[in-house]
N, C-alpha and C positions, 0 to 999 in steps of 0.2 A: 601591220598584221600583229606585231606585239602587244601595240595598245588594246586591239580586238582580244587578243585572248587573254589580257590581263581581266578586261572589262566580262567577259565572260565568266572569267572566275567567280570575279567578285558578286557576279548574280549567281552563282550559283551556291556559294556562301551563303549568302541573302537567305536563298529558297531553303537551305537546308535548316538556317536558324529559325526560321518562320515555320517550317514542318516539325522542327522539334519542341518548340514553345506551344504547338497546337497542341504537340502528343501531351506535353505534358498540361494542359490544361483539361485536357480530357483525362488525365490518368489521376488530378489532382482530386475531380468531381468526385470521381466512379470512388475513391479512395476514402473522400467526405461521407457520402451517399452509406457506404459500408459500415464505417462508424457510426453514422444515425441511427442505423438498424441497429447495430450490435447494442446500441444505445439503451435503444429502445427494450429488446430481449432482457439487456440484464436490469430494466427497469422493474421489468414487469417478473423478472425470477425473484428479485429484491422485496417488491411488494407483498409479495404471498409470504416473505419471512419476517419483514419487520413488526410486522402486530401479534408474532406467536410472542410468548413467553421465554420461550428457547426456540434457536433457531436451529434445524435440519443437521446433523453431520451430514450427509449428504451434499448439503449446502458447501459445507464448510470445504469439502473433498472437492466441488466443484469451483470454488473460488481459488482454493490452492494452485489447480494446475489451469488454469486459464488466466488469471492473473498474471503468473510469473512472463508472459508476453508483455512487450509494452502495448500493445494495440489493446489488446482486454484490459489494460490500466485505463487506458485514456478515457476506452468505453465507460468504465466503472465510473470512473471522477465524474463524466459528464451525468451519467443515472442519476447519481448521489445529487447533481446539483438539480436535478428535475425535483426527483425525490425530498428534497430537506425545502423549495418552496410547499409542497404539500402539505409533509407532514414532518416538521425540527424534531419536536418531541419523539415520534414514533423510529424515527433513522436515526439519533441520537440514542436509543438503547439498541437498537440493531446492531449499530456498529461497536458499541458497548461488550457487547460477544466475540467481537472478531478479531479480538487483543492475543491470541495463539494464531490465527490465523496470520497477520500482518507484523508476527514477530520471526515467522519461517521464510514472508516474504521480504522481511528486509534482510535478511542473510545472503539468498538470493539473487538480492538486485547488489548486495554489494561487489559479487562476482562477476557485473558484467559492467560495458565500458563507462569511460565517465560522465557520459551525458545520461544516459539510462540508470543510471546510480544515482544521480544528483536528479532526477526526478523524483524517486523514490518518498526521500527523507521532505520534499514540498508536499506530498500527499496526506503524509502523517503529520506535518506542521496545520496545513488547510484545515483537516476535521480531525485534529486534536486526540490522535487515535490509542496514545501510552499517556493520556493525562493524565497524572498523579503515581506513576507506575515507573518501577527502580530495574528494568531489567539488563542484566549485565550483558549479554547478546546486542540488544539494541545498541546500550552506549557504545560499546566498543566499535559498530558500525560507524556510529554516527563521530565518534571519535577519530575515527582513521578519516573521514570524508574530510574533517578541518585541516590535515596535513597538504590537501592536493591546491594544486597550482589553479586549479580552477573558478572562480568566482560563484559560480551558480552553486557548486557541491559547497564551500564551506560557509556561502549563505542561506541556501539550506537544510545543512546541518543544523549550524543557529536556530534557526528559524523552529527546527522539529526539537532543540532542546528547550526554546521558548516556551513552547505548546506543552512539554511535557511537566517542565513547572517545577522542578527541582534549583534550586538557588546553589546550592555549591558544585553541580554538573556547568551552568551557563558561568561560574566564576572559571571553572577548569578549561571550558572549551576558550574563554575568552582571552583569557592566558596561550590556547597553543595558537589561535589566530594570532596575535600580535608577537609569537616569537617564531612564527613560521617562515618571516621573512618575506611573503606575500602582500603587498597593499589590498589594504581592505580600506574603505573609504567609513570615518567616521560616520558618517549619517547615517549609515547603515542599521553600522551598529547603536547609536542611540535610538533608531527609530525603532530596531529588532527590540530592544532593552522593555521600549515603551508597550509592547502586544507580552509580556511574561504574563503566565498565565496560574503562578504558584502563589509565595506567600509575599509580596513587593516588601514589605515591609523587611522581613531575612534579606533579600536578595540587595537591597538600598545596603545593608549592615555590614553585609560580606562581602560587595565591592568596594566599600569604602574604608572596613579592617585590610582591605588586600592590593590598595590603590599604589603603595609605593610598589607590587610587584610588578605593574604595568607602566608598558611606557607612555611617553608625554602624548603621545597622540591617542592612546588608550583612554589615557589618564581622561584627559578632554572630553572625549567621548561617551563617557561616565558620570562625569560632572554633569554635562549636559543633560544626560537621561535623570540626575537627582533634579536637578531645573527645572524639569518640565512635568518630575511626578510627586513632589513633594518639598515645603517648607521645613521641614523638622532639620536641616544639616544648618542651621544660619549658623550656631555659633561656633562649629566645625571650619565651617568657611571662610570664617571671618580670621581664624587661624592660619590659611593658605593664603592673605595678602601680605605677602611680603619678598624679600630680596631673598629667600634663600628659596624658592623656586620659581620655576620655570615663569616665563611673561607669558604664554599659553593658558598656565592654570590660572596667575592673577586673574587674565580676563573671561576664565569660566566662575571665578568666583565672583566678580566686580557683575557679572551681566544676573548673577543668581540672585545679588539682592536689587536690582531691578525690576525683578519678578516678586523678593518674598522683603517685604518692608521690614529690617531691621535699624533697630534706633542708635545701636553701640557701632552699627557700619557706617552709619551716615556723615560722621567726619573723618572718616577714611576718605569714602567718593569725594567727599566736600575738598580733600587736601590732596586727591588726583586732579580734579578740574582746576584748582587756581593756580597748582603750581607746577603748571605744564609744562614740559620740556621737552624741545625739541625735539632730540633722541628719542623719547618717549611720549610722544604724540595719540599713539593708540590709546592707553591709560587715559587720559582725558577725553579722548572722543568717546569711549565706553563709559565711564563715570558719566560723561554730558547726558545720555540715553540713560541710564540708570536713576539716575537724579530725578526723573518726573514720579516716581513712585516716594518721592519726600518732601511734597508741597508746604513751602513757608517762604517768607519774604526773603530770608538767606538765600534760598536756591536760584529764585528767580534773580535776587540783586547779582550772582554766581555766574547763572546760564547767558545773563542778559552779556555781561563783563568778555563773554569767550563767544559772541556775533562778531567780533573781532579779532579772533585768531586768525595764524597765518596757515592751519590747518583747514579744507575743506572740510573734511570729517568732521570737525571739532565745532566747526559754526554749524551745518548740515544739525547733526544730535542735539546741540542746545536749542536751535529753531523748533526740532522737533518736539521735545521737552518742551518748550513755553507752549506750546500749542496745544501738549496734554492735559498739561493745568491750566487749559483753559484762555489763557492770554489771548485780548483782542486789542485791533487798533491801537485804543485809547489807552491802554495798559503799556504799550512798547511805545508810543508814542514820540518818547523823550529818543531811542534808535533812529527812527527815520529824521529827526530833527540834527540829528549830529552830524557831524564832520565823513565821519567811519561810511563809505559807500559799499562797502563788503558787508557790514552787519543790517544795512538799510536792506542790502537786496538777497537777502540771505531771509530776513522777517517776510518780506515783502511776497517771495514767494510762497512760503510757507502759508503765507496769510488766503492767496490767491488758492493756493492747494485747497484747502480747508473749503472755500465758498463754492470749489468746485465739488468738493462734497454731498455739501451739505445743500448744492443747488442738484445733482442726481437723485439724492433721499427723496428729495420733492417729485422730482420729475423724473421716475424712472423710464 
């Protein structure tokens, strides 16, 4: 009899998850369905302002108090993305007016919880809505968001002080992220660095005047972003390989002229890769990778010399290296002819990778 009414229970468990997974799939439509309309409505109130000259106070008094909802934001965002395939040009001055408007609304959302806050400042980062604009209301908002424990608010933050394009705002914000105590994941932030939307060239000047105030994982993260947006720091960088910091920045500096061909770094790399040490193994696996941006018969006689290291990583980047510059068969040749069965099958794959290549290019 117990087992009955255990067994009982547990269908009727069953039946209640099953009745409430329905309601909510019907409560999810009816809820979509509402949004597309609203969608729709403030499509079509949008269009009748975006081609005036000036747009409606009217307008402006109707976007204030329906906005300040999240549900009339979400609507708005989706309009706007209807609207900007139509017409960029013509929603990019529209919204160009509504810089008073969406300066009362982020006061607003900063009062309410932190999920509906941390949507806010993504809205203003999306269509770039204080581009080029200093206003002390706003930062303060978006200032206080980098404080919270939250990932989505102080990414973006970020992301709306990117869009606004001020270079000594994204130096200060980047400062309270990194002494907030918080993990923030580099990548973030160099990929945040990479969308700035001001003067790159100030903001490259005034992270790197301001780089000992950030820490090593900051620091990196920085480096990184000059890596990927500009050659002009080589002889700066070439500064930062040495023993009195961090083995983090050596190898954001050692992977930078792997990207930007400097002549005065090149026996640096050269005296990471030959005279590898144990302890410091990474150092030469990064030189090994860096090295194909310095093609001559040193590098190779170099790359070829470390097919034989007791490092995977270290034979791994010089294979790959020869392969950059080009090395075939008859070029390594003298590898698979040796003694060394680690640098024979360390080429050998490399070689195989390569035909598998270059046999998809043919035959996609």
């Amino acid at each position: 009899m117990k087992v009955e009414i255990l067994i009982y229970a547990y269908l009727a468990v069953c039946a209640a998850m099953t009745g409430f997974n329905i309601a909510c799939i019907f409560l999810f439509r009816r809820n979509d369905r509402k949004l597309y309309e609203r969608c729709g409505d403030y499509a079509d109130v949008i269009r009748k302002q975006m081609h005036k000259d000036a747009i409606d106070e009217a307008h402006r008094s109707f976007l204030l108090k329906s906005l300040v909802h999240v549900k009339g934001l979400l609507a708005f965002e989706r309009s706007l993305d209807i609207l900007n395939r139509e017409d960029s040009a013509a929603l990019e001055r529209y919204l160009g007016q509504l810089v008073p408007v969406f300066a009362r609304l982020t006061l607003e959302y900063s009062r309410k919880n932190e999920v509906q806050a941390a949507y806010f400042p993504y809205l203003i980062s999306r269509y770039g809505f204080f581009k080029g604009q200093d206003i002390p209301s706003i930062n303060d908002v978006l200032f206080a968001l980098l404080h919270s424990s939250g990932i989505y608010s102080r990414e973006n933050a970020l992301a709306a002080f990117y869009s606004i394009g001020n270079a000594a705002h994204v130096a200060q914000a980047l400062e309270i992220v990194d002494r907030s105590g918080y993990y923030h994941h580099k990548k973030l932030i160099t990929d945040g660095l990479m969308t700035f939307q001001g003067d790159c060239r100030e903001l490259q000047e005034m992270l790197w005047a301001r780089l000992d105030v950030y820490s090593v994982a900051m620091q990196t993260a920085i480096l990184d972003y000059l890596r990927f947006s500009t050659g002009a720091f080589c002889e700066r960088m070439l500064g930062l390989l040495s023993d009195h910091y961090d083995s983090e920045i050596n190898f954001c500096a050692i992977r930078y002229f792997g990207k930007y061909r400097y002549e005065p770094a090149y026996p640096v790399l050269l005296g990471y890769l030959e005279h590898e040490d144990s302890a410091r193994w990474e150092y030469a696996a990064i030189a090994a990778f860096s090295l194909a941006a310095y093609p001559s018969e040193q590098t190779v006689r170099a790359l070829k010399a470390k097919l034989n290291s007791r490092s995977w990583f270290v034979r791994f980047n010089a294979s790959q290296s020869l392969d950059k510059l080009g090395m075939e068969y008859v070029d390594v040749v003298d590898v698979f002819e040796s003694n060394d069965r680690y640098a024979g099958e360390m080429m050998r794959y490399r070689l195989e990778q390569k035909k598998l290549r270059e046999r998809e290019l043919r035959h996609p």
